[in-house]
C-alpha positions as CSV (number, residue, x, y, z in Angstrom):
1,X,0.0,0.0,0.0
2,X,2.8,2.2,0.6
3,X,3.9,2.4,-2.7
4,X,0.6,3.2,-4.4
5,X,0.1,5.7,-2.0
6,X,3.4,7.2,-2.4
7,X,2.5,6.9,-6.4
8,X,-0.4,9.3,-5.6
9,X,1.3,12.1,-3.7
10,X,3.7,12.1,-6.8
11,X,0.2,12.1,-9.4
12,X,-1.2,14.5,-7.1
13,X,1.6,16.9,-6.6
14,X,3.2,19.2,-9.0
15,X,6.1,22.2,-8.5
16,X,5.5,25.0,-5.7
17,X,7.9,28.2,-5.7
18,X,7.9,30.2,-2.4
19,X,6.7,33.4,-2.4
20,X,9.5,36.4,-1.8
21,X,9.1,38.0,2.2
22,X,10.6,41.2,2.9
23,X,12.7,39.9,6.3
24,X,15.9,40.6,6.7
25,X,18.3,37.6,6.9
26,X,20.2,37.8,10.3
27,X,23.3,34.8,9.8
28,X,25.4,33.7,12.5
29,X,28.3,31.1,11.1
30,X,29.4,30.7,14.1
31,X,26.5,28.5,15.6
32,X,28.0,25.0,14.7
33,X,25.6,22.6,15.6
34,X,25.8,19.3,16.4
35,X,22.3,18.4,15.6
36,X,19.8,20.4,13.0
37,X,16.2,19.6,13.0
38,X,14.0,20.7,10.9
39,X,10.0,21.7,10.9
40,X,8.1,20.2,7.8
41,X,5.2,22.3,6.4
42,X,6.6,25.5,5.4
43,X,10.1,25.1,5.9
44,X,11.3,21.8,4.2
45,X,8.6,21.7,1.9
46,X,6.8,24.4,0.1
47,X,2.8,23.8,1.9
48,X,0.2,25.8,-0.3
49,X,-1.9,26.2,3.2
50,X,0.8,27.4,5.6
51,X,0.6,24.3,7.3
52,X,-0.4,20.5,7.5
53,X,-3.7,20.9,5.7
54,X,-6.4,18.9,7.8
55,X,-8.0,22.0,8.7
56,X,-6.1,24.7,7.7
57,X,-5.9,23.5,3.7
58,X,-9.1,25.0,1.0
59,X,-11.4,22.7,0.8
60,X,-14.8,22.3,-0.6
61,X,-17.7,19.8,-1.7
62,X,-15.7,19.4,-5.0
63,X,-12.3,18.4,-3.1
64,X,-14.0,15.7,-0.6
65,X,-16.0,14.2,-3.7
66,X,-12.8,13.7,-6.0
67,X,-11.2,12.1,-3.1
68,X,-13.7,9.9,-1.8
69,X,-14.6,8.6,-5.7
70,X,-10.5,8.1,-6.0
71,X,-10.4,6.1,-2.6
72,X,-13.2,3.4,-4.2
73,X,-15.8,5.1,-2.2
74,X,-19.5,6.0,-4.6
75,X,-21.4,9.2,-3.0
76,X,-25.0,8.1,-3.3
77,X,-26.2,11.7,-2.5
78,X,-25.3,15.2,-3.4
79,X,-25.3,15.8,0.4
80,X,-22.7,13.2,0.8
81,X,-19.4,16.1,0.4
82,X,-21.3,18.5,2.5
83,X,-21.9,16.3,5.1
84,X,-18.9,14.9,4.9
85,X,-16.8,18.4,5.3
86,X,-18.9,19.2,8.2
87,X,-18.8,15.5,10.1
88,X,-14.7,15.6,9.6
89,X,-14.7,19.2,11.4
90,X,-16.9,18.4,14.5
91,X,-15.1,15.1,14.7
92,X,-11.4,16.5,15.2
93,X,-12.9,19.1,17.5
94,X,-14.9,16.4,19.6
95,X,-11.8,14.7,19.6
96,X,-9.3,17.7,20.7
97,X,-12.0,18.8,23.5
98,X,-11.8,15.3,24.7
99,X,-8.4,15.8,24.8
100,X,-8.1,19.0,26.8
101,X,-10.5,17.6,29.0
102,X,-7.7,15.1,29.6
103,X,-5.4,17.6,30.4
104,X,-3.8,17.4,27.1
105,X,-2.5,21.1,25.8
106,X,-2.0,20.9,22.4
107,X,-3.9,18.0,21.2
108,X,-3.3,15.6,17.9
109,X,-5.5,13.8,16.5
110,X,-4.6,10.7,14.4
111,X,-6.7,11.3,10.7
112,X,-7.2,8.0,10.1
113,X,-9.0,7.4,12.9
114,X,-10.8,10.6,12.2
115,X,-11.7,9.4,8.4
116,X,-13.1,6.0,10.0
117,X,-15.5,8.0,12.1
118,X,-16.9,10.0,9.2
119,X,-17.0,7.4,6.9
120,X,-18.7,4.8,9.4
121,X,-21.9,7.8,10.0
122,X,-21.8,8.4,6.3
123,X,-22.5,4.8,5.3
124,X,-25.0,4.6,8.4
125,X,-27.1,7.8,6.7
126,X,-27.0,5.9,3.7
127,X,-25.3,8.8,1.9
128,X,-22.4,6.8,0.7
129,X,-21.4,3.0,-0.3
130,X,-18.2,1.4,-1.1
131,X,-17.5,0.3,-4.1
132,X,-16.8,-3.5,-5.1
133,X,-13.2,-4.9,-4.1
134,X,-13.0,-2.0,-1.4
135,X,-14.4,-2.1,2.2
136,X,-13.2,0.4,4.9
137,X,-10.4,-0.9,6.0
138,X,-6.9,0.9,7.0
139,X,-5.6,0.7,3.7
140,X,-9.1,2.7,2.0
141,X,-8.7,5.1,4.9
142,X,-5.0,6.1,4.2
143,X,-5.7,6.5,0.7
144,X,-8.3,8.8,1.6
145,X,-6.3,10.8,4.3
146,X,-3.7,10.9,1.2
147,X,-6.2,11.8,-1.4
148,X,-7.7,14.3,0.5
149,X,-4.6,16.1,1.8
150,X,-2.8,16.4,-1.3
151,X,-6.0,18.5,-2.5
152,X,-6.3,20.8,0.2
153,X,-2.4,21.2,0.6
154,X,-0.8,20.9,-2.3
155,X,3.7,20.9,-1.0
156,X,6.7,20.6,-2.9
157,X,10.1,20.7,-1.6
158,X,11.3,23.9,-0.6
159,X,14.4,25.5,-3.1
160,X,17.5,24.2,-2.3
161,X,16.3,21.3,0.8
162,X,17.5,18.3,-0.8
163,X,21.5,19.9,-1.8
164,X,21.1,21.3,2.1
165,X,20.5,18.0,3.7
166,X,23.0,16.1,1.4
167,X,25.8,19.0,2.5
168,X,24.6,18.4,6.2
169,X,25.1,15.0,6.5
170,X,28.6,15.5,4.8
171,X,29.6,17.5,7.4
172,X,28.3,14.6,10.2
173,X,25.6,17.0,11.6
174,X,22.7,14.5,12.9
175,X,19.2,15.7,11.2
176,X,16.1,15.4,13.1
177,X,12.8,16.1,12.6
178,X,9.8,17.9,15.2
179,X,7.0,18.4,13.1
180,X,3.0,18.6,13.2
181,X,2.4,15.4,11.2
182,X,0.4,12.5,9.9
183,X,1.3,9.2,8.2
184,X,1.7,10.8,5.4
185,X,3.5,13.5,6.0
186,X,6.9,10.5,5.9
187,X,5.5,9.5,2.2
188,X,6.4,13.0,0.7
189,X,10.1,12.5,0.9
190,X,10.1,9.1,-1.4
191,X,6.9,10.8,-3.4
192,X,9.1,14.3,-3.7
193,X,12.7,13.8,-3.0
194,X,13.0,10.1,-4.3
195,X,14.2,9.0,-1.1
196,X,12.7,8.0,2.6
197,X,13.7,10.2,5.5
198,X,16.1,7.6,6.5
199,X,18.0,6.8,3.5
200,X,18.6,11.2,3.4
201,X,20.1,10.9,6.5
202,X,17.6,12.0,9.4
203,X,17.9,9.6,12.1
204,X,14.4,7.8,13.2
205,X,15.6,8.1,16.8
206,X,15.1,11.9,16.9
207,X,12.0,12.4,14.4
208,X,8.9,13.0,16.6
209,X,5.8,13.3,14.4
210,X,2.6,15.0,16.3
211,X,0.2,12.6,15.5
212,X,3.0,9.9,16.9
213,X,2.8,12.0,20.3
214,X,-0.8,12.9,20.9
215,X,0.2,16.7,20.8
216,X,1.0,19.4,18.6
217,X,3.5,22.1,18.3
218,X,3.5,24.1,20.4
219,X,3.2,21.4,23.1
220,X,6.8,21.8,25.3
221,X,6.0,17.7,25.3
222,X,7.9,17.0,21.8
223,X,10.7,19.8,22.6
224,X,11.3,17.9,26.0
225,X,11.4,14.0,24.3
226,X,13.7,16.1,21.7
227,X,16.4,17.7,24.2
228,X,16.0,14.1,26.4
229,X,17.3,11.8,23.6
230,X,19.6,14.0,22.4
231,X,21.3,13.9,26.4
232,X,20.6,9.8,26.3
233,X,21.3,8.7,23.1
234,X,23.7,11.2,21.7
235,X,25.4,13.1,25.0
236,X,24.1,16.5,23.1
237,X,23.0,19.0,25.3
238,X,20.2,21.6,23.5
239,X,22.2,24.3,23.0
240,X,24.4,22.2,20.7
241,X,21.6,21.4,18.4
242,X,19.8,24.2,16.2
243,X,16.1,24.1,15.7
244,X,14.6,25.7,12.4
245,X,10.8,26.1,12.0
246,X,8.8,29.2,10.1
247,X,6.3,29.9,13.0
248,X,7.6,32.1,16.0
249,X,5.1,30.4,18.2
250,X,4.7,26.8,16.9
251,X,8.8,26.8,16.6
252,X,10.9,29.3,18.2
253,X,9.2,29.5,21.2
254,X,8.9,26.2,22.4
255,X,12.1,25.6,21.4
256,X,14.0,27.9,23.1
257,X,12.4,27.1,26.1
258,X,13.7,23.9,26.4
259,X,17.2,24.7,25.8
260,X,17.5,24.9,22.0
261,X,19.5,27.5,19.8
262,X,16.7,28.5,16.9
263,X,16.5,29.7,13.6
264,X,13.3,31.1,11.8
265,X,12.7,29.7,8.3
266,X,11.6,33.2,6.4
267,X,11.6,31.9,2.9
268,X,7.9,31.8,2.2
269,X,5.3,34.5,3.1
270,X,2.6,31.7,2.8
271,X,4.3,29.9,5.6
272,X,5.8,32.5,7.7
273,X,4.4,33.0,10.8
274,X,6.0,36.2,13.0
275,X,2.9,36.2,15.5
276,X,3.9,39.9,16.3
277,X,0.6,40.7,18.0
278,X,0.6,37.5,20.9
279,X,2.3,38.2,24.1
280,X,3.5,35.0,24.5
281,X,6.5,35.5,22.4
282,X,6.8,39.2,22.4
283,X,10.0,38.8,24.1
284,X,11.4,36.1,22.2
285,X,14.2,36.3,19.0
286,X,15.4,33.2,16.8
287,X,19.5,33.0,17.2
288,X,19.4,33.4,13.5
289,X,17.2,33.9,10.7
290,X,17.8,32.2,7.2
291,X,15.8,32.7,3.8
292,X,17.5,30.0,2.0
293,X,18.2,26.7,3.3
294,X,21.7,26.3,2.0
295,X,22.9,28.5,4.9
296,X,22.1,25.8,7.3
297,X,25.2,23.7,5.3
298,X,27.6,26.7,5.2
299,X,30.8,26.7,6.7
300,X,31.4,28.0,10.6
């Protein structure tokens, strides 16, 4: 299944340029990191919503339709899209109350589980039916998360991300990943860079996916596993390792809380998020900010 999904992000998915912001870069060489992780949406890959697209992406009757009918699902009423649209909303907000009822911060919710929900109340209202050779199983409900996200959030890799990581690794720097994320979000580096996030060099023992976690950014939770395995695993305190994100609250903030130096991805004003009106971060400055990803590979 992986590779017929990973077939349809590539189908589905065609070039994104960033759009120019007027920030001034602000580069400090001198940072030498041990460790770089990186942010996904909007900083290694282009995201045409800002952001991982569940509810943040455009969407419409016309967007759930062409995804359901590609996932082996037939919509046996016109109400079937709207319905659809609205039951997905109320169900990831049902499930983040629950959540914060829990005690939870920042919750995640994982989309399949989400997509099973929907479909199941769907079928029940007899407004859709799944077509012969498909029932609605995991494998139907990860196409669908697929087909549906690739729709609303259309991402490409970001100028310059594959020749950065490739210099990285050269160097020995140790990539990781903290990233609001779903399943899929691992399928767009085979789909869109021709390789997995392993075989580029990002080490699976420091990539912490939200949806993996139960929280999003910015939850302290996946900055804290973050700057614990890096002391375990690598003997890497945070302020050896350099964060990079494009959202001064998702990102920097949470970051530099737990120890981390920071740099603010500025390289796409879709993306960019400076947050200059919330008090929370009115005090708080990346150690460097970088418009092109290449710097991250430059020489101290």
């Amino acid at each position: 299944m992986t590779n017929i999904l990973v077939e349809r992000i590539k189908a589905l998915s065609s070039p994104l340029e960033p759009i120019e912001t007027d920030i001034e870069e602000r580069l400090d060489l001198t940072l030498n990191p041990k460790v770089i992780v990186f942010d996904i949406y909007g900083t290694l890959f282009v995201s045409g919503s800002g952001d991982i697209g569940i509810l943040k992406g455009i969407s419409s009757e016309e967007v759930l339709s062409e995804a359901m009918e590609s996932s082996g699902i037939n919509l046996l009423s016109a109400d079937a899209p709207t319905e659809g649209l609205s039951l997905l909303h109320s169900e990831i907000e049902n499930a983040h109350r629950m959540a914060r009822d829990r005690g939870i911060d920042y919750p995640e919710v994982v989309i399949t589980e989400i997509w099973k929900n929907v479909l199941e109340i769907l079928e029940e209202k007899k407004l859709i039916a799944f077509r012969e050779g498909y029932l609605p199983n995991p494998d139907l409900l990860k196409r669908l998360s697929v087909e549906y996200e690739c729709r609303v959030n259309p991402v490409w890799p970001m100028p310059h991300a594959r020749e950065a990581i490739s210099k990285i690794t050269e160097k020995q720097i140790v990539l990781g990943i903290v990233s609001n994320a779903q399943f899929f979000t691992r399928l767009l580096f085979p789909a869109l860079m021709g390789k997995n996030m392993e075989e580029l060099g990002f080490d699976k023992r420091i990539t912490i996916f939200s949806y993996e976690v139960g929280r999003a950014k910015p939850s302290a939770l996946l900055f804290r596993l973050l700057r614990e395995t890096l002391k375990e695993t690598f003997q890497i305190e945070g302020n050896e390792a350099l964060y990079i994100g494009n959202d001064m609250l998702n990102d920097i903030y949470p970051a530099k809380n737990e120890g981390f130096r920071t740099a603010l991805f500025a390289g796409d004003r879709r993306s960019l998020r400076l947050r200059s009106n919330d008090e929370t971060i009115k005090k708080v400055q990346p150690d460097i900010i970088i418009k092109d990803l290449m710097h991250l590979a430059e020489p101290a």
